[in-house]
Kinemage of the C-alpha trace (Angstrom):
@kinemage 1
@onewidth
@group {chain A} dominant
@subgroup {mainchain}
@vectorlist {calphas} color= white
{ca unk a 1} P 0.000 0.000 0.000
{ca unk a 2} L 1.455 3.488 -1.034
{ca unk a 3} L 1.184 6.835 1.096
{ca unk a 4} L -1.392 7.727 -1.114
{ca unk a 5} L -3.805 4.806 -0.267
{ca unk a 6} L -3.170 5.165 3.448
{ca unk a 7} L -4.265 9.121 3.338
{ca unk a 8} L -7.227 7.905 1.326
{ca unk a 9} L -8.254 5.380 3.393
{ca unk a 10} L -7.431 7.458 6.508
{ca unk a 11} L -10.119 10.444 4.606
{ca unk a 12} L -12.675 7.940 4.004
{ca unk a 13} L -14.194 8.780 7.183
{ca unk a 14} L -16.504 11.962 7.616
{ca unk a 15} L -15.034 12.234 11.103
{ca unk a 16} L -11.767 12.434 10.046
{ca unk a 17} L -12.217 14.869 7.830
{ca unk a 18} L -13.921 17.076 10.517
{ca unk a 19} L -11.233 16.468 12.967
{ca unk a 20} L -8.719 17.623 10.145
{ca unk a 21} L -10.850 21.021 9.428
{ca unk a 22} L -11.286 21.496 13.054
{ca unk a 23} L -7.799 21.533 13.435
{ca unk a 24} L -7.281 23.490 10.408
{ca unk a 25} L -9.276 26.552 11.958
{ca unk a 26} L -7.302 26.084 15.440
{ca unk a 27} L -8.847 23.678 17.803
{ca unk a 28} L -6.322 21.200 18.133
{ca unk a 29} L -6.779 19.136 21.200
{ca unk a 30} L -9.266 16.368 21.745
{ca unk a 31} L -11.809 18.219 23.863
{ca unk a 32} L -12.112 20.774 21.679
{ca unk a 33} L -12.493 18.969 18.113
{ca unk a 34} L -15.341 16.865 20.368
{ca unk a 35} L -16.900 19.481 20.747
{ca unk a 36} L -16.902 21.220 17.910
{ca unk a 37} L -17.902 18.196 15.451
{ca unk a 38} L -20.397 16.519 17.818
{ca unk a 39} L -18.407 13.424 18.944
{ca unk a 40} L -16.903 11.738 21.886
{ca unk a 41} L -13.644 12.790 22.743
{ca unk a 42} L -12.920 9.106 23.288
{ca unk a 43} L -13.768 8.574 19.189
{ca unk a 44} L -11.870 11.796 18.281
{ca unk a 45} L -9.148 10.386 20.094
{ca unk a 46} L -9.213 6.793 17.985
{ca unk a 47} L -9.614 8.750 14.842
{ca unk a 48} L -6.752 11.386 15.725
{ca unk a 49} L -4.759 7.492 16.091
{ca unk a 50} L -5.358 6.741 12.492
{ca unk a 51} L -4.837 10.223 11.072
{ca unk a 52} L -1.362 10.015 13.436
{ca unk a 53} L -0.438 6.725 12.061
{ca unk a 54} L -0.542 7.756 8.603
{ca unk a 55} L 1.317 11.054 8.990
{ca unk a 56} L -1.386 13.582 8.307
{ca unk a 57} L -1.331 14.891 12.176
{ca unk a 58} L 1.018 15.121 14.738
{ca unk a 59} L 1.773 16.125 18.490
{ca unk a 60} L 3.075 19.635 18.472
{ca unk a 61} L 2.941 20.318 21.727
{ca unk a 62} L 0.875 20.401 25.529
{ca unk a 63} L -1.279 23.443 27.250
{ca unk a 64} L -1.319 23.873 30.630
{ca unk a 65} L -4.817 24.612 32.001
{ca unk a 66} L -6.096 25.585 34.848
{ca unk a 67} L -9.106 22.759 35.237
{ca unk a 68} L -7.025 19.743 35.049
{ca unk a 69} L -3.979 18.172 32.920
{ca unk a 70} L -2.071 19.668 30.211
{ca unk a 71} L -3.920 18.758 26.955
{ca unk a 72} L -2.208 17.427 23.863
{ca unk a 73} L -2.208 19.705 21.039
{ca unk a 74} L -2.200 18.024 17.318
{ca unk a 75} L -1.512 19.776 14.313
{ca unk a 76} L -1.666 19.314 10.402
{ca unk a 77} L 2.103 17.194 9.661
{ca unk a 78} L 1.488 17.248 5.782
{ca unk a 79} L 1.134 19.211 2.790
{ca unk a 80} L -0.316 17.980 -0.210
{ca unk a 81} L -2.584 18.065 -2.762
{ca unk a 82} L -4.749 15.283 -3.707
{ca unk a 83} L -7.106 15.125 -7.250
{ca unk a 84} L -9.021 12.068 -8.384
{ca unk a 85} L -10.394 12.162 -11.377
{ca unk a 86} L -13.046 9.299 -12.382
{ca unk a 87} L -15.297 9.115 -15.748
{ca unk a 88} L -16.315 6.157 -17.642
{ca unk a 89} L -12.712 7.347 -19.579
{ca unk a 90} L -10.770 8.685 -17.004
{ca unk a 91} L -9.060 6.924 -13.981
{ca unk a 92} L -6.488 9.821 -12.747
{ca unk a 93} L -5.219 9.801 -8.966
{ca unk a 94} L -3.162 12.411 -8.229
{ca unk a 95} L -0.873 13.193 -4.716
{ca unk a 96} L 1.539 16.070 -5.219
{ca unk a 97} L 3.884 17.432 -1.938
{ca unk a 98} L 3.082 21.375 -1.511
{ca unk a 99} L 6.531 22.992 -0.209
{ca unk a 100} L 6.322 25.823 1.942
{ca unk a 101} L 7.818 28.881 0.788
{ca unk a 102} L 9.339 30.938 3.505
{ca unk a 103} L 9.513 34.093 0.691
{ca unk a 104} L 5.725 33.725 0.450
{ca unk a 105} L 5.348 33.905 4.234
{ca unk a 106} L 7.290 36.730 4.645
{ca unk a 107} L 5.588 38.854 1.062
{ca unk a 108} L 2.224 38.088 3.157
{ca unk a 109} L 3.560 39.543 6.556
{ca unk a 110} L 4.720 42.093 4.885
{ca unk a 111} L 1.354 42.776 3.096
{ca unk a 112} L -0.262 42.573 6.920
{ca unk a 113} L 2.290 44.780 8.336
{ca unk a 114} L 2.058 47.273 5.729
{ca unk a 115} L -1.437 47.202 4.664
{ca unk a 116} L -3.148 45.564 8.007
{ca unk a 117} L -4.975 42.658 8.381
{ca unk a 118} L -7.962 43.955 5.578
{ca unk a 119} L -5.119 43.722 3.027
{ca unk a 120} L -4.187 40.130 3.914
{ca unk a 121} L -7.882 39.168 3.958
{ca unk a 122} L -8.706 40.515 0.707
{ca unk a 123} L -5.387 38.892 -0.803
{ca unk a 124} L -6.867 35.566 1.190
{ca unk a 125} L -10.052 36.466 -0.815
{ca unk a 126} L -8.478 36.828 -4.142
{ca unk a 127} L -6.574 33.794 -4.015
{ca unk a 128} L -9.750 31.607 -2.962
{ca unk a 129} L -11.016 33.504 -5.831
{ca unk a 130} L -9.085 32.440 -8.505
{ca unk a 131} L -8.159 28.798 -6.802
{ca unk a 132} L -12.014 28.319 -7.788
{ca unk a 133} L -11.758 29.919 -11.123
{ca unk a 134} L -8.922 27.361 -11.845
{ca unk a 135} L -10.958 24.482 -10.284
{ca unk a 136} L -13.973 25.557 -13.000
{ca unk a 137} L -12.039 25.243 -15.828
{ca unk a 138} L -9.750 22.444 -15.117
{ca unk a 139} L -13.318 20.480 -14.477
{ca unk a 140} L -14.408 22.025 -17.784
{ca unk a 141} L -11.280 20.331 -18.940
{ca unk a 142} L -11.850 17.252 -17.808
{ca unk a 143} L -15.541 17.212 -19.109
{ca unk a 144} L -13.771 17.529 -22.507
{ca unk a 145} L -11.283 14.825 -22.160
{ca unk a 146} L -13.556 12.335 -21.066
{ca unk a 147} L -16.007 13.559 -24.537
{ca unk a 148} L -13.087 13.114 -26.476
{ca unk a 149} L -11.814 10.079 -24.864
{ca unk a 150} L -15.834 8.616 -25.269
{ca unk a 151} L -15.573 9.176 -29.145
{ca unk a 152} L -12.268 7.093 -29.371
{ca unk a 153} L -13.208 4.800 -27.513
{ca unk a 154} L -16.479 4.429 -29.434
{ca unk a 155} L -14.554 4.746 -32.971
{ca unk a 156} L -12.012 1.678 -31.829
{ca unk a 157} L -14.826 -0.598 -31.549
């Protein structure tokens, strides 16, 4: 089984992918993603297990708190980019590492510093923007491959 299939198989589950955008927006200890999604802390636990197991999450750390021990804090340990793509023509599955650009960091701090945080979130907002104008037309593109892979499949026979 590749790294691929584990993440996959580790996604599969709705909860997981709660816990994952729970920790995404900053909740990242058990009690917390519980909470927020709805389930035991006991199950986010099991499922924070699998997620561990095949690298997605991680420990980063423990908070101290005033009502009891220090809670483990988990946050995201990959980056990558996953695309399936599945017609009666098509069969494309797609896992590509995203690096992370310390230049980038620093242009966007430098955008907050200088500009404030309205400036970052409108850059945020432009770049969701056109992340979904690339999404429409790359599933535009697919729409024609899998026409054009139809008719030569239907012209072979």
């Amino acid at each position: 089984m590749t790294p691929v299939d584990d993440v996959l198989r580790a996604l599969y589950n709705p909860m997981r992918r709660e816990i994952l955008r729970a920790i995404v927006e900053g909740r990242a200890y058990p009690l917390g993603i519980s909470r927020d999604i709805g389930g035991t802390q006991q199950a986010v636990l099991k499922h924070l297990c699998v997620l561990e197991k095949v690298g997605v999450v991680r420990r980063v750390g423990r908070e101290r708190t005033s009502s009891g021990p220090p809670r483990v804090i988990y946050g995201i340990s990959t980056r990558i980019t996953l695309t399936i793509d599945l017609t009666e023509n098509i069969m494309n599955v797609r896992a590509e590492e995203i690096e992370a650009d310390e230049d980038l960091v620093m242009e966007y701090r430098h955008l907050a510093e200088s500009g404030g945080m309205e400036a970052l979130e409108e850059a945020i907002e432009e770049l969701r923007r056109e992340l979904a104008r690339l999404e429409e037309r790359r599933a535009s593109l697919i729409k024609s491959l899998d026409a054009a892979m139809r008719v030569k499949r239907e012209l072979a026979h």
